[in-house]
Steps between C-alpha positions, in 0.01 A plus 500: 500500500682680256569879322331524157752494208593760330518584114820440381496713178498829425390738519336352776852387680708845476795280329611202400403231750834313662522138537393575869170625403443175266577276797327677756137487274565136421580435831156727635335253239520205622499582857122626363408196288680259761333671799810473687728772626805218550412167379593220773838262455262269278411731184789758552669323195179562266437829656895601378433340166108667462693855592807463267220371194288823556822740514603338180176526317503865640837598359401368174146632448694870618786440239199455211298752609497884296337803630436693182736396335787450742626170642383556880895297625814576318622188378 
């Protein structure tokens, strides 16, 4: 159904992970927990919302996170 996600720190991720990246997990997240590749006309609204909710939580877990010692996002 879908790729696995990837890590998005280091120094598992090479370098910083773009605002792509973040999207692209939360959106192969809820594709997984939704079991649907494209949600029909019906639930594409809480599909949208579910997707931008997980890229948000993402963004903000990566901007708190430190690997030893370092923040793993500029801020």
């Amino acid at each position: 159904m879908c790729r696995s996600i990837k890590t998005l720190r280091p120094p598992v991720l090479p370098g910083e992970a773009t605002e792509d990246d973040i999207r692209a997990a939360a959106l192969q997240y809820v594709r997984k927990v939704s079991g649907f590749r494209a949600p029909a006309a019906h639930n594409r609204e809480a599909f949208d919302r579910a997707v931008e909710a997980v890229t948000q939580a993402t963004a903000e877990l990566l901007d708190s996170l430190e690997v030893r010692g370092r923040p793993v996002r500029a801020q």
